[in-house]
C-alpha positions, 0 to 999 in steps of 0.5 A, a space after each residue: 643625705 635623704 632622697 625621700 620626699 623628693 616626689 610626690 607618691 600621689 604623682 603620675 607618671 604623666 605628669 612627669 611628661 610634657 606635650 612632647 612625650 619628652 620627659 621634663 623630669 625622670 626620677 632615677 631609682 633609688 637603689 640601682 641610679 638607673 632612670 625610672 620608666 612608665 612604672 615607678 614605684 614608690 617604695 617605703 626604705 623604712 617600711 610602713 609597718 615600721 613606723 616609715 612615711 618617707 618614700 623613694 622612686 624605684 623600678 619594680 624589679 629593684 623593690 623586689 629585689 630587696 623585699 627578696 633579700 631583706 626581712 622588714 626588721 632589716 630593711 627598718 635597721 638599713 633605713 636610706 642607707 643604700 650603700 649598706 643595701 649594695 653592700 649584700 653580694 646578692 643586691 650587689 649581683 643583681 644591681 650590676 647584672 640590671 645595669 644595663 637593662 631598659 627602664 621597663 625591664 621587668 623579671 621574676 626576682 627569686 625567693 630567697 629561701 629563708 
């Protein structure tokens, strides 16, 4: 099952709130569920240069992540499988250790040494 498409990647995040600075609706990311902050980043899980038009909400951090640990050939093969993505040891650590992160926690993500 697909989340792409579900959002706009031409939505602000104001939109996303009312009057009341009460959220009407906050799109969780992709790859670690938690809910998005005041940044959202819409990420390409088939990357553009790969022919992807869909896009998916994500933190920054957790896009970062994955262009750490993937090359885009293997982000293509991946597509929106993110139980595969999860499935790397080094995704896996990390997504457990932002789990209880605010939604704006924000990091330096290592290089990985390729």
């Amino acid at each position: 099952m697909s989340m792409a498409r579900k959002y706009s990647k031409h939505d602000s995040v104001d939109d996303l709130y009312g009057e009341e600075e009460t959220p009407k609706m906050v799109p969780p990311c992709w790859l670690c569920g938690r809910p998005t902050g005041k940044t959202i980043v819409w990420h390409h899980p088939i990357p553009k240069s790969r022919g992807g038009r869909d896009v998916v909400p994500m933190h920054s951090i957790c896009q970062q992540t994955l262009i750490a640990n993937f090359t885009n050939s293997e982000l293509q093969r991946y597509g929106v499988d993110v139980e595969g993505l999860l499935a790397n040891p080094s995704v896996r650590k990390f997504v457990d250790w932002v789990a209880n992160k605010a939604p704006d926690f924000t990091a330096t993500i290592a290089k990985k040494q390729r």
